[in-house]
N, C-alpha and C positions, 0 to 999 in steps of 0.2 A: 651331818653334812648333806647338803641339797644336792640335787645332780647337779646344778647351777654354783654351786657356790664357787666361789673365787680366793676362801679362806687360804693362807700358807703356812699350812704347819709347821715346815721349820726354821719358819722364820728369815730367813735367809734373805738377803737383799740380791743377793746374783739368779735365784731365782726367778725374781719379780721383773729381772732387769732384761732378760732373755726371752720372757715371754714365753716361758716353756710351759708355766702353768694357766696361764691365759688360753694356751693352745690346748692344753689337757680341757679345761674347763669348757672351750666352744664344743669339744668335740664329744666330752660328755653331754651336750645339750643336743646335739643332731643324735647321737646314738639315742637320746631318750626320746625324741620325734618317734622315732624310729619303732622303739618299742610301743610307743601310746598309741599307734598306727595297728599295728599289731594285735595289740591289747584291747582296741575299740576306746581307749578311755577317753572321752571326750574332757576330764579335769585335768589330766595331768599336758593333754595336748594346750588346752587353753592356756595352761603355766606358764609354756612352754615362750609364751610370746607378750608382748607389751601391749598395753590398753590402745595405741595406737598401732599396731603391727600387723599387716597381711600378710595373707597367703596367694600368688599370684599362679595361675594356672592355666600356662599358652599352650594354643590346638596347636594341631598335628598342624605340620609346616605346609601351607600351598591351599589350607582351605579357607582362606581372607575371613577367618570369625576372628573377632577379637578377645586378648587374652578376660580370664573370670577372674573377678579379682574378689577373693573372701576376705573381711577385715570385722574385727570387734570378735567378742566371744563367741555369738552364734555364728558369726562366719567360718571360725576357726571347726568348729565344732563340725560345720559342713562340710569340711572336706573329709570328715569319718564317711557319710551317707554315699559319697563317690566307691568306697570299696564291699560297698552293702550286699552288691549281687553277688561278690564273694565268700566261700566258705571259710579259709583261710587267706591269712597274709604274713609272708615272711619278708621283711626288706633288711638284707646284706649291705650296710657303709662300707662304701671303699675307700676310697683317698678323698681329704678332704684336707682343702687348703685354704689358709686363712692369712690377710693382711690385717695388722694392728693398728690402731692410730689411738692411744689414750685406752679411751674407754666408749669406743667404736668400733667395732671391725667390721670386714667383709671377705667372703670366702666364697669355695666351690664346692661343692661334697658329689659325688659320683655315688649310686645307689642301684640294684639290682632289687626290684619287687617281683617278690614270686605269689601271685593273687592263682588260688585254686577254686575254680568252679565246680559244681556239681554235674551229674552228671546227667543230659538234656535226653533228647532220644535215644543217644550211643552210648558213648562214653563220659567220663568226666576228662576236664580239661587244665593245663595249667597255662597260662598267662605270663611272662616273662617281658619285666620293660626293665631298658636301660634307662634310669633318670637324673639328669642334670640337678641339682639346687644350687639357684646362684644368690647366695645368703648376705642381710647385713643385719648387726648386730650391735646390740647397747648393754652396758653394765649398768645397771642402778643398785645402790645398798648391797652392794659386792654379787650380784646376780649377774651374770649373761643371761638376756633372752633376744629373740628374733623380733626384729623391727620391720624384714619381709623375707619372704624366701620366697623365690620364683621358682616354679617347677618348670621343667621343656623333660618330652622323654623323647630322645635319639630315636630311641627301635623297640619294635616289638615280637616276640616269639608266640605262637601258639604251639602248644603241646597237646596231645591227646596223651591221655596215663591209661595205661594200659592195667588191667584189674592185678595182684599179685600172685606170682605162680608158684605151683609148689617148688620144696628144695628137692 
């Protein structure tokens, strides 16, 4: 089974019918964003989206730049090189909410990236953004992938980490 796939094992028509597994299945595909993010994989991120699907990526609110819009494989792949000057990335899905329409949808996913920098002349630092994805979404040959997902991050934290003390 793919992260993607759309199969119903048990066959069951009331579950097709509620869209419980459609739901399971979007939310397999953002969690697997998520990990490929993580992971650095630039193939399994590309999977992740259709021959015609971006990645939409609006500035910080109030600085009139217009949103970046990455589209095709190598764009995809570009948005790995934006968490480059990090050492690590953990991103936490939170609620993620999706309308159905056939073999379309669209949703919200709410995400918590935890980007860890190295340490400059002091300390090392952690990074905390709130990020919005406001998702839409195509089934082809029983696959969900992303058609776009527009990123916007709410807010950001900077942490300094303080080195580990003894017990």
């Amino acid at each position: 089974m793919t992260p993607t796939d759309t199969s119903n094992p048990t066959g069951t028509k009331a579950a097709r019918q509620d869209g419980a597994q459609e739901r399971q299945d979007l939310r397999r595909l953002v969690d697997t964003y998520a990990s490929a993010l993580d992971r650095r994989n630039p193939r399994l991120l590309a999977s992740l989206f259709h021959e015609d699907g971006e990645v939409v990526l609006n500035p910080p609110a109030g600085t009139g730049r217009p949103p970046l819009v990455l589209d095709g494989r190598d764009g995809w792949e570009r948005v790995l090189s934006a968490l480059t000057p990090s050492v690590v990335t953990t991103h936490f899905v939170g609620s993620h909410k999706v309308r159905l329409a056939g073999d379309s949808a669209s949703g919200e996913t709410d995400c918590l990236a935890h980007e860890m920098y190295a340490a400059d002349t002091e300390a090392a630092r952690l990074r905390v953004r709130a990020i919005r994805y406001r998702d839409s979404y195509r089934r082809t040959t029983g696959a969900w992938r992303f058609i776009r997902r527009e990123l916007t991050v709410d807010w950001t934290e900077d942490r300094v980490l303080a080195p580990p003390t003894g017990r």
